[in-house]
N, C-alpha and C positions, 0 to 999 in steps of 0.2 A: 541400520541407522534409521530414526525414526524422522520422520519430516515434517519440521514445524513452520507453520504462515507466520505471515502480516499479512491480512485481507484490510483492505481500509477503503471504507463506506463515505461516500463525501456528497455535497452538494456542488451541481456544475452550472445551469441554466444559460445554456447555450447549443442549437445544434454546432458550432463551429468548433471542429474537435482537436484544430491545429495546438491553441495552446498547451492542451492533454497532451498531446503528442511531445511539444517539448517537454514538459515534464516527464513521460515516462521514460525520455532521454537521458535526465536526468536524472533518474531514480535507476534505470540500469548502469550508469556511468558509474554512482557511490556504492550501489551496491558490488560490482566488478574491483571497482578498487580497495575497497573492504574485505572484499573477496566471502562476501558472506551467505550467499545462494545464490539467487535469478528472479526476474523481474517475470511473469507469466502474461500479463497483459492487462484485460478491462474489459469490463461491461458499464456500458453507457444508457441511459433511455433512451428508445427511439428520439422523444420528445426535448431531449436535454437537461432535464431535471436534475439528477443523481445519478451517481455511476458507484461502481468499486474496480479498489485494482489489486492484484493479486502477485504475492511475493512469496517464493519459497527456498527453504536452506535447513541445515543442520542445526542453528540456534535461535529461536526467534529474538529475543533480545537482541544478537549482534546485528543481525537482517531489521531492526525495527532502529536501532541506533546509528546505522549507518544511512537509512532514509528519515529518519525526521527531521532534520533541519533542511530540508529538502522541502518536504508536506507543511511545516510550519510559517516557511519562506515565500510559499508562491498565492499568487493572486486569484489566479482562475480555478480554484477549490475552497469550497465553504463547508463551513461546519464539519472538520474530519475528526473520526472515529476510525480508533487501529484496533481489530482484532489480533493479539498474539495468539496462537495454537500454538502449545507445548508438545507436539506428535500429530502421526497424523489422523484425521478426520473419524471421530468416536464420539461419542454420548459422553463417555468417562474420562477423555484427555481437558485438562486444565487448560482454562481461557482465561486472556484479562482483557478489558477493556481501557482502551487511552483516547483521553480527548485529545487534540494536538491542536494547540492554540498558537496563536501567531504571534 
């Protein structure tokens, strides 16, 4: 079974990383009840600037459509961008790009 992302790239500006955190609560909760892969975690800048956070499963679509209303809803992320990976991590596996506007 091949394993495809949602990696999604955001603006954060803030060290206070609490509101992340409920989000990525959120984003494990729909994604579990979707039943459509696993939420991996984040990388944040020291600084607060931007982060990404990192989702994985069997369809990226179903894993991308069970968190964007989620990514689109909340406050404490600016300007997000969803990498889907259709397989995993190669030069030749197919990528799209989504802005996710609010």
């Amino acid at each position: 079974m091949s394993e495809h992302a949602v990696i999604v790239r955001f603006d954060y500006g803030s060290t206070d990383l609490e509101p992340l955190f409920g989000l990525e609560e959120e984003l494990e909760e729909a994604i579990a009840a979707a039943d459509a892969g696993e939420y991996d975690g984040n990388e944040v800048a020291v600084s607060g600037r931007d982060g990404v956070l990192y989702m994985y499963g069997p369809d990226a679509d179903a894993l991308f459509s069970a968190v964007k209303p989620i990514l689109a809803s909340t406050a404490c992320i600016r300007n997000v961008v969803a990498t889907l990976r259709y397989g995993p991590p190669a030069d030749d596996i197919r990528r799209v790009e989504v802005r996710v506007a609010p």
